[in-house]
Every structure is written in C-alpha cells, then in structure tokens.
N, C-alpha and C positions, 0 to 999 in steps of 0.2 A: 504494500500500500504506500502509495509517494503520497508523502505529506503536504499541504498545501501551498506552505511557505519555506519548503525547501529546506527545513529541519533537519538532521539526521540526530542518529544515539550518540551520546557523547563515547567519543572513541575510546575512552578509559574502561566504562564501560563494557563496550564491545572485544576490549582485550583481557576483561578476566577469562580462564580458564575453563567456559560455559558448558562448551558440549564436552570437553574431557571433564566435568561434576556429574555431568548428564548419563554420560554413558555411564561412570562407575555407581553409582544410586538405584540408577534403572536396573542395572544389571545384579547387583546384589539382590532388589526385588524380585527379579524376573528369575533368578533361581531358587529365591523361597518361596516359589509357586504363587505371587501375589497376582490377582487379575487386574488390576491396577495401580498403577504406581504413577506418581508424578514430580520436578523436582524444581521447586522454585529457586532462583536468585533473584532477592530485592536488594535495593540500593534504594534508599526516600534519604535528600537532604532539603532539609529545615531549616529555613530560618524565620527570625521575629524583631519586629523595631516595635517599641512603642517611645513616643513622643509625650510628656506632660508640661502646657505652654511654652511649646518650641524646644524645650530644650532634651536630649534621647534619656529616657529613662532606665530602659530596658534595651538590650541587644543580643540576638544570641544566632549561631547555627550551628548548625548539628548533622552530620550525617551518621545513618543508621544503615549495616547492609551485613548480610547472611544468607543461607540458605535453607531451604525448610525440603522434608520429605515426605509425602501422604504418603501413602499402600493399602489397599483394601485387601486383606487375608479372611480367607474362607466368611468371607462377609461384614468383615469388621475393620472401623477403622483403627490405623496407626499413625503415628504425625510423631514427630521430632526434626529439630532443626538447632541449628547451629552458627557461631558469628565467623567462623574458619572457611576460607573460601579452597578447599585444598581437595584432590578427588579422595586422598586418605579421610578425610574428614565427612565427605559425601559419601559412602563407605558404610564407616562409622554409624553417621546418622541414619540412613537407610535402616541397619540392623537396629536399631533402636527404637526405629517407627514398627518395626517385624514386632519387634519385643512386646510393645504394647499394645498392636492387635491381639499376640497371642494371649498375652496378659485378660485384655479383655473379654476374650472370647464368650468364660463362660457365665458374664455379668450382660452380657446383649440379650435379648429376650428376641429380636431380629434380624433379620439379614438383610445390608445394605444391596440394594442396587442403583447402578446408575443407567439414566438414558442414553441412550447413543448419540453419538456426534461424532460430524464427520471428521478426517484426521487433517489437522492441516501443518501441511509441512515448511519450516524457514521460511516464516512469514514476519514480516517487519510491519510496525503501526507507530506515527509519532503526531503527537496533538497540534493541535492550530495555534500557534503563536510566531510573533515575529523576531521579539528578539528576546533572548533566554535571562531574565531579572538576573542571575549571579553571575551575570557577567558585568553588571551593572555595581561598581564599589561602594561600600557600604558607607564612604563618606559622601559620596555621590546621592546613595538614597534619600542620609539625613537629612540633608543640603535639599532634596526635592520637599518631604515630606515638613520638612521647618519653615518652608515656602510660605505653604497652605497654612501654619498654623499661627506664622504673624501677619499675613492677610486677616484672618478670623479675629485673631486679639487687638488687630486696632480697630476693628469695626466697633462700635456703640453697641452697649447692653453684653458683651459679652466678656465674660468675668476668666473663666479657664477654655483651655480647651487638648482635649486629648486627639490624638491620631495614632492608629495602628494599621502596620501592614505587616503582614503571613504572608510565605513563598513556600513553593513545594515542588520540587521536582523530584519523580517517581520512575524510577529505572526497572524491570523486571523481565528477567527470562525465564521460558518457563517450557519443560519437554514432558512427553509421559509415554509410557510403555507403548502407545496404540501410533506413535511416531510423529506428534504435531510438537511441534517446535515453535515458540513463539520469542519475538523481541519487540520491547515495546519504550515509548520514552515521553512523558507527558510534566508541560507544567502546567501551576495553580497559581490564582494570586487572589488573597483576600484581603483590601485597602478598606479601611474606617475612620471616618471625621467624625467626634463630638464636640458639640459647643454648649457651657455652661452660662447659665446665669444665676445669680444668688439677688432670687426674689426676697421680700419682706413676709411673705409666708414657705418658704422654704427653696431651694435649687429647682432649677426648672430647666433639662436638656434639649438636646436636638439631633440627631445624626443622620449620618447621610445615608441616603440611600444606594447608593452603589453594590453590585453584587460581586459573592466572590464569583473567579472567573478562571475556565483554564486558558486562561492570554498570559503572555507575557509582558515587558514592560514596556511597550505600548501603552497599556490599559491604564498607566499613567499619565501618559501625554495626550491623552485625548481620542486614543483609539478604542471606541467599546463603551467611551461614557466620557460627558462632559464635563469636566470636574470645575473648567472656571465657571459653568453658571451655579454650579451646585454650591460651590464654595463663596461665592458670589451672594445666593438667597438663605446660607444659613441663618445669619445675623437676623435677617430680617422675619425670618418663621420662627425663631427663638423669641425674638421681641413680642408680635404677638401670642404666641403662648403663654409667655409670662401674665400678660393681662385678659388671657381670654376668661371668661366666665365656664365652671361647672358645670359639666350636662345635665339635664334633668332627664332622670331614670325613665325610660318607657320602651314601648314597640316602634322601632323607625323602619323606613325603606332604607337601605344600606346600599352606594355605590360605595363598591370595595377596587382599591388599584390595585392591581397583578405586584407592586412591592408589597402588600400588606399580605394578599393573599395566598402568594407560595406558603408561606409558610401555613397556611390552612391548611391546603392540598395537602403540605408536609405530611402532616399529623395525622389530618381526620382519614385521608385517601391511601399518600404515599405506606405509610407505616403497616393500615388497616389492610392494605391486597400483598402484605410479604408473605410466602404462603407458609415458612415455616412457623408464624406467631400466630396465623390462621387454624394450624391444625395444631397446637399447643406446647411444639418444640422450642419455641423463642416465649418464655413467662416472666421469668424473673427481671428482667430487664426491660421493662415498660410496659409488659404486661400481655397480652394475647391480643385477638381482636374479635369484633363483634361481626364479620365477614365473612363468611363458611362458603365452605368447596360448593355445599347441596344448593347454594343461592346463583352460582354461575349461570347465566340463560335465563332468569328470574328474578332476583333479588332488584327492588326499585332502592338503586343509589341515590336518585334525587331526580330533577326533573328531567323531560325531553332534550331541554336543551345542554345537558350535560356531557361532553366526549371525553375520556381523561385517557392518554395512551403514555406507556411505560415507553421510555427509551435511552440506549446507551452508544447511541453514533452521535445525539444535535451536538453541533460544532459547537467547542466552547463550554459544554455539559459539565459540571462536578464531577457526574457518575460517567463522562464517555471516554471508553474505550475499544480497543479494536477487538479485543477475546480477552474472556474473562480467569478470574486464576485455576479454571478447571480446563482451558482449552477450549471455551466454546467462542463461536463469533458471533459478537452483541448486535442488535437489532431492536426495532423499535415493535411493539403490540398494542393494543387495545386493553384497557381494564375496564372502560367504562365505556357503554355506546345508549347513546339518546336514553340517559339516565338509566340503563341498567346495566350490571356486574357482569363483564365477560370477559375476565380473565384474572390472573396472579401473577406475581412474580415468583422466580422459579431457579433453581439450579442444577443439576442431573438426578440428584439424590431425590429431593423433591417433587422433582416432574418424575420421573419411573416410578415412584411409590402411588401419587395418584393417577397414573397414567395419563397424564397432560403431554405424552407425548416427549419433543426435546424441549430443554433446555431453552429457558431466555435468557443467559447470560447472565446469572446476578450473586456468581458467587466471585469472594472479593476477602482478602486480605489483607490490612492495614501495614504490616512488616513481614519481615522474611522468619519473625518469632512468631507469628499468630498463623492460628488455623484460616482459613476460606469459610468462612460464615456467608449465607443466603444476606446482601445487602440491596437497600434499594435504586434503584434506576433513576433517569430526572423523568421528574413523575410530571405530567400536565396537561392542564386544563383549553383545547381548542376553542379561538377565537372563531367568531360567527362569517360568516362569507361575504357581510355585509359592510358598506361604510359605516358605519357606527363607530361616533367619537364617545370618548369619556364625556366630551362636552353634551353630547345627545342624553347619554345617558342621566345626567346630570338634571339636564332640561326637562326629561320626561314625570320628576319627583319632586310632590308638593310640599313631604313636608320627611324631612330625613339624614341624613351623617355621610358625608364622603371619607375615605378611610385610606389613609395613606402610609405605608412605611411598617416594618413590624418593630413591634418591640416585647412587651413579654406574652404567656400563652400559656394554659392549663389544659389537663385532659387527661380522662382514667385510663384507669390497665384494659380498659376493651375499645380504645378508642372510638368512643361515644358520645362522652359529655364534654364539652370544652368552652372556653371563653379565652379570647385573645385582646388584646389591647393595638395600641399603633404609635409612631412616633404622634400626628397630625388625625385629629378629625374637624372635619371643618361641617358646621350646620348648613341644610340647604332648606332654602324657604321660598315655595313658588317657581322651581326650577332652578335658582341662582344660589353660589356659595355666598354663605352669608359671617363668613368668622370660623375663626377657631373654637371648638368647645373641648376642656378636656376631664381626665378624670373617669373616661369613657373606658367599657369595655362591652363587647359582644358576644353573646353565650347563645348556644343552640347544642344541638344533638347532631349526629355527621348527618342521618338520611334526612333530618327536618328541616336541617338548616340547607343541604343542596335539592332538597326538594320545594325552596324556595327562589329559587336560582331563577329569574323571569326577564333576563335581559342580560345580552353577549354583547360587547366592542367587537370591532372588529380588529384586521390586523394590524392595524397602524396602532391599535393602544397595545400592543401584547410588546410583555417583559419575560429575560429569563431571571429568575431572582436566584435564591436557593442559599445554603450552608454550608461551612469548611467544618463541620462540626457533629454531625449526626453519630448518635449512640450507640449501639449496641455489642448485644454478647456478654460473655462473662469467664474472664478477666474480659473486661472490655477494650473494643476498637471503635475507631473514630474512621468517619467516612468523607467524603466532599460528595456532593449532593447536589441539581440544580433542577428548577422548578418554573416552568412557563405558563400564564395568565393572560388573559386581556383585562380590560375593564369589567367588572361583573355589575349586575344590577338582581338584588336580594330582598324581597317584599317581607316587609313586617318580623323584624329581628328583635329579638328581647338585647335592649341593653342597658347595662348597670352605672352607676354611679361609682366610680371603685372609694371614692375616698368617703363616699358614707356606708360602703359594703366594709371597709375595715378603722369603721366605728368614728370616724373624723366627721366634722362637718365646718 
C-alpha cells in the first residue's frame, strides 16, 4: 500500500532483525503443534509538552519496543513477550507462551476458534501525514506552542492559560504461522488550548476544540484545522461564559455539533456494539452493554434517520489502520442502518464463536507487552445527502440549546443511562442563538435519546472528532479513537441544571 504522502517506515525500524524473530517464534510454535501462532514487534514512541502561561511545565519522550508471542495450543491461548529484540529471545518467548496454554489448558471450560482470513503476505501500510512531528525539535515545538499561549494571555479577561500536545508514532510488525507478514508505520497528534478566567463566583474555562488526529505537524500550521481563528475566538467565548446566566432545568430541542457529539457516539454507540462486552467477556472495565447479538436485524437503535458505520481505513482515523494485530485487513461496516442494529464489532475469536463470519479488524494492542484485546473502530454517525447547515438547523427550533465542544460525560456498566455536559451551550429562541447559558447538562437513555434524532446537516457540517485516550481491558490499555458527526437536531431532551443537581445555587 503507497502511502499518500510519500511516507515510508523509519529505516531503523525496518532494520531490526524482523523476519529472522519471525521465523524463530513461529517455528518453535509450529513444532509444538500450535495451530496458531503469531509474533509481534512494536516500537510506540511518546512524547508530551505541556505549557502553564507560556512557560513548558512538563516535557517528556519515551520510546517503548519488544516483542510479544500468541499461540493457540489444543484451543487455548498463550501470550508472552519480551523487551529483547534477539531471535534467542523470540525462542524463548514463544516456549513460554507454549507454557501457558499448556498451563491453562485445564482451567478453559472452551475451545478457542478463530475465523479465517485470508493470508496476506509482505504487505507494507503507512498513515497520512506530511511531515513526521519528531522530526520537529522540541525547542522548536515550545517556541510554537508559547506562541499561542501569549496570544491568549494578552487578550482581556483571561487570567491563565494551559496548552498540551501528545505525539505518537507507532511502528509494528507483525507475521503468523498461516504466512501474512505485515509492516506498518502511523502517527498521532493530540494539541489542546485552555483558557482560564477567575470569575467573582469561581474559575470559569474554555478549550479548544480541535481533535486528536493521525496528521503530523502540519496539523499545527494550519493543515486539518484553523488554529488562528480558534485561538483568535477563545478570549472572547471565555468572556461570555463568564457572564452568561444559569440554565433553567427543562425539556429542550437540542442542536448538538459533531464536536460535542462524538463523544456520545463514543459511549452510548461506539463502546455499546464491541461484541466482546456484548456477550459479557469485557465487564469489569466499564461494564457490558445493553446490545445483544438476538437484536441484530431488529433491535430499534433510535430513529430512521440514524446510519452509524464502524471503520478503520477514514484517512486520518484514531482507530485507522491497514491490518489489524491478528493479520486481518480493516475495512469499514454498518452497525446501524435507518435506526436499526446491524452489526458489531468483531475480531476472529469473536466473529467464529458467533458465527459472524470474518473478522472486522478490531483487535488491537496498545504495546509489544499487552495482549490484542477486541478495541473499537472510528465509530460514526452519516451526514444526511442534503444541504442542510447547522444554520438550518438552528433556524428550524423555537425554543432550545445548541451544544458545542465536549467536556465531561456519565454513563452505567450497560451503557444506557448517561448525561454529558459541553464546553459552550448557547440558548436558541425563535430560531436565532441567543447567548451563552451554562451549568447545562443532557441526560437520556442510548435508544431514547437516538430515537429522538429528527434532523441531519449535511456534509459540509460533518467533523471527525474522537480520543487519544479510550479505556479498556484489564491491566489496562489505552487506545486512539476517532468519531465523525454532522450537525444533529434532537426533539425534546431532558436537561439539568448541574450546579443545582450538586446542591449549589
């Protein structure tokens, strides 16, 4: 696969000792009669700036890199891995992933199967960016990002101001007994501006909207997102905040912005169709979901006008990649069609247990330490075919809240019940924004609240939003995530008052 912008894998990379780890691993399995084997090499380096008014507070990077061993034996898994890049070492590891299939053998109650896929062999995959942020010096970033933050501190009304950028580039090869050989090379970047003020009833924020992104540093300068207008209108959305007036609690018409709303999708959607927290494998770690296999073909997710498709190719995605860490090649699917449930997300294991056939690509390993856990795809919500502006939508609602930005968000171990907040709710009255109100939150149920869903933007309002941060598993792993919206229009939404829901007034 040729990358768009002419990318390749960092050569360093490309000259560890891949397939000679490959063959010795595979081949220790493949004499202990495993029908499965596979053998990762990651490489993820990290880094983190954060700024507190202009000046660097924090700074760090880190590179992590090892290599991990699955093996499925008489139906059981084994995993072990190691920070030793060496084929003695790959060897090693191997018999030690043996050890603990056999170990486990007679504590499984089941016998794994996976679904088939097809083999793909010395295939290369590198993500869309133009130029790779660590090549960019870290006295160079500070110098960018201290920019923005004495822009923001001479502006009026604003008191502090923090900024943080995350970088991530993620190296991984990956081969298995049935002969697919994969190499792959992707970055991430997550940039954040907050702006404080120290109101006379207490601080009152601001931040930016910007998402994380797999761009590179570009995405600073203007490619992917505007940052002088952004950093331009903070001051002044911060100023009225400060003096905006308290909501008053009731049922409104909710225009929700694609920034507010990935993170809904996130939760109530993305999280809800993973199919192993569906069928009760994933619990302890935010809980199961309220979704079941028997609802596929039937279950009403919400209304007509609802389409949500899992995918892990959209350019620029959190979740996109070219094959996932079991050798499959990711693609995009349907989870929801004209509001009903028609699909999961899925890994081999998962899809052959319930016979779904193959694999959608969704198993995913944070380090060359952790296992491949079922993670999710950028999950999202299709924009209507129509012109329709946010402005339209806006226009069409007499009396209601437009919703902008996320900020914090609730919601049980069956993702069900929830309530989210935003950075920005702005009151609409007779069609027109009429101010800031805050203190605002919105609570619904997942099928009640998208079975209020009565009006779609079209594509010119659609965002990809999403997280450098999704949870799960246990020891836990952290994911990058991304989640596309248009403008939503949402009839009759309960919302609360938070500061007299936690006893203030």
């Amino acid at each position: 696969m040729s990358p768009r912008f002419g990318q390749q894998i960092d050569q360093d990379f490309l000259a560890l000792p891949l397939d000679a780890l490959a063959g010795a691993a595979l081949q220790e399995a493949r004499t202990a009669g495993a029908t499965h084997a596979d053998l990762r090499v990651q490489r993820t380096r990290s880094a983190s700036m954060q700024l507190r008014d202009a000046r660097v507070s924090s700074s760090s990077d880190v590179v992590a890199a090892g290599l991990a061993v699955r093996v499925l034996l008489d139906g059981v898994w084994g995993f072990a891995a190691t920070d030793r890049l060496t084929p003695e070492a790959a060897v090693a590891t191997a018999r030690r992933a043996l050890e603990v299939a056999r170990t486990c053998r007679p504590l499984v109650a089941g016998r794994v199967e996976l679904a088939p896929e097809p083999v793909h062999p010395d295939v290369t995959w590198v993500s869309s960016y133009r130029q790779d942020p660590f090549t960019v010096p870290v006295a160079d970033r500070a110098r960018h990002l201290a920019g923005w933050a004495g822009t923001l501190l001479a502006a009026d009304g604003v008191d502090h101001c923090d900024v943080a950028l995350n970088l991530c580039k993620e190296q991984k090869f990956y081969a298995d007994l049935a002969g697919t050989v994969t190499r792959q090379q992707r970055v991430l970047m997550a940039p954040e501006v907050t702006v404080v003020a120290i109101a006379p009833d207490g601080p009152e924020s601001m931040r930016s909207l910007a998402p994380p992104a797999a761009r590179g540093w570009e995405y600073l300068t203007g490619d992917g997102w505007d940052w002088d207008d952004e950093i331009a209108r903070l001051p002044g959305l911060l100023a009225e905040r400060v003096q905006a007036p308290s909501v008053e609690a009731g049922s409104y018409d909710l225009v929700i912005d694609p920034t507010n709303l990935w993170l809904t999708i996130h939760e109530s959607v993305g999280h809800a169709t993973e199919l192993d927290r569906s069928l009760g494998y994933e619990a302890a770690y935010a809980g199961t979901s309220f979704a079941s296999l028997d609802g596929v073909g039937s279950f009403r997710y919400g209304s007509g006008l609802m389409n949500v498709t899992a995918d892990r190719t959209v350019e620029h995605g959190g979740a996109t990649i070219g094959f996932d860490d079991e050798g499959v090649a990711t693609r995009s699917w349907d989870l929801v069609r004209d509001g009903v449930l028609t699909g999961f997300q899925t890994d081999r294991a998962t899809a052959a247990l319930t016979g779904l056939g193959a694999s959608n690509g969704c198993a995913y390993a944070d380090s060359a330490l952790t296992v491949p856990v079922q993670r999710m795809a950028n999950v999202s919500l299709a924009a209507s075919g129509t012109g329709t502006t946010t402005g339209d939508l806006i226009g069409g609602v007499e009396d209601g809240l437009y919703v902008v930005g996320d900020k914090s968000w609730s919601i049980d171990m069956q993702r069900y019940n929830f309530q989210f907040t935003a950075q920005r709710f702005y009151r609409i009255r007779g069609g027109k924004l009429a101010g800031q109100v805050k203190d605002a939150a919105y609570q619904g149920s997942t099928p009640g609240f998208w079975g209020s869903l009565k009006g779609l933007g079209g594509e010119s309002t659609y965002h990809l939003g999403g997280a450098p941060n999704c949870g799960k598993a246990q020891p836990g792993q952290v994911a990058w995530v991304s989640h596309g919206a248009p403008s939503t229009l949402f009839e009759q939404v309960n919302v609360l008052n938070t500061r007299a829901e936690g006893g203030h007034r």
